[in-house]
C-alpha positions in Angstrom: 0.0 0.0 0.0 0.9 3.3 -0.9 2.7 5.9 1.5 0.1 9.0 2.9 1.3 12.1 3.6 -0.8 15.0 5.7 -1.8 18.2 3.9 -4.1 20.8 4.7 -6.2 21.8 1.6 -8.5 25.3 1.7 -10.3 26.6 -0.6 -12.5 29.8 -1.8 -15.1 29.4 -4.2 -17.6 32.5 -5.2 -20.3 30.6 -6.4 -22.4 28.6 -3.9 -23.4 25.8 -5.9 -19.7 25.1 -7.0 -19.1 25.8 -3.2 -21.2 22.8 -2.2 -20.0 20.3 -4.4 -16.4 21.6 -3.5 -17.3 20.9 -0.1 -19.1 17.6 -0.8 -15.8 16.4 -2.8 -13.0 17.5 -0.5 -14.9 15.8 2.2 -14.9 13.1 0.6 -10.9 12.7 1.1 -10.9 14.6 4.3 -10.0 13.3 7.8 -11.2 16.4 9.7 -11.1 20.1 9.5 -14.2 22.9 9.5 -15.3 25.2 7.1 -13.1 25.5 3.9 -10.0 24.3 5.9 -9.8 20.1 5.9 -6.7 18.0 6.9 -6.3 15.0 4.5 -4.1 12.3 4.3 -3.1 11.9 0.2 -1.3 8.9 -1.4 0.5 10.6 -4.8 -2.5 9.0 -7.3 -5.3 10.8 -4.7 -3.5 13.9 -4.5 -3.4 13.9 -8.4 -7.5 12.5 -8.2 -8.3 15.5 -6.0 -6.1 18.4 -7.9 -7.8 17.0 -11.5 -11.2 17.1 -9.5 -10.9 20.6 -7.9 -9.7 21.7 -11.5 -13.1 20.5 -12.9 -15.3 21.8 -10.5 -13.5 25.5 -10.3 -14.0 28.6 -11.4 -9.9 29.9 -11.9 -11.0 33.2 -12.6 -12.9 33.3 -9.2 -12.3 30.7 -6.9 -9.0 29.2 -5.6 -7.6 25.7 -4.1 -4.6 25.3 -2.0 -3.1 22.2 -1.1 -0.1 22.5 1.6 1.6 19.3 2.2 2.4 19.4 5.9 6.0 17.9 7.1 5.7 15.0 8.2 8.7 15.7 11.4 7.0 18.5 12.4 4.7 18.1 16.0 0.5 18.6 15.2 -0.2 21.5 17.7 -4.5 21.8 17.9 -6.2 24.0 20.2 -9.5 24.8 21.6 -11.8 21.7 20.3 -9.6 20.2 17.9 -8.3 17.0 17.2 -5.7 15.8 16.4 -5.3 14.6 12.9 -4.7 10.6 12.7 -4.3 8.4 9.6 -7.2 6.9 10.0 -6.9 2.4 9.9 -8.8 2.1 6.5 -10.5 4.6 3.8 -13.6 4.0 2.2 -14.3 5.8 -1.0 -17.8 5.3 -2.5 
């Protein structure tokens, strides 16, 4: 099985029905996050899925994606309510 690495992908989208099925498609990678700020862990063939996705469902003119891949040495600091992002033991895509 492929290696995952943690990034934290955001994104601003003007228009609220490409905003919703951002959000719907994003989620469906995500571990965790809130709003338009979700921690996800990527093997390199999801990270290209999600960029080509994104891609189609943007406006470039109006909206924006960024995906920050997050180093793996560094220490997860979370405060307030959050959690901790973990890999999770399995990932169901349906």
């Amino acid at each position: 099985m492929a290696e995952r690495d943690l990034y934290l992908a955001a994104y601003d989208v003007a228009d609220p029905k490409r905003l919703r099925a951002s959000l719907e498609f994003v989620k469906g990678y995500a571990t965790g996050g809130q709003k338009s700020v979700y921690e996800i862990f990527l093997t390199p063939a999801e990270k290209a899925s999600l960029l080509l996705g994104m891609a189609q469902l943007l406006n470039e003119a109006e909206d924006s994606f960024f995906l920050l891949r997050l180093d793996p040495r560094s220490r997860v600091y979370t405060l307030g309510v959050a959690i901790e992002p973990v890999d999770p033991p399995y990932f169901y895509f349906g």
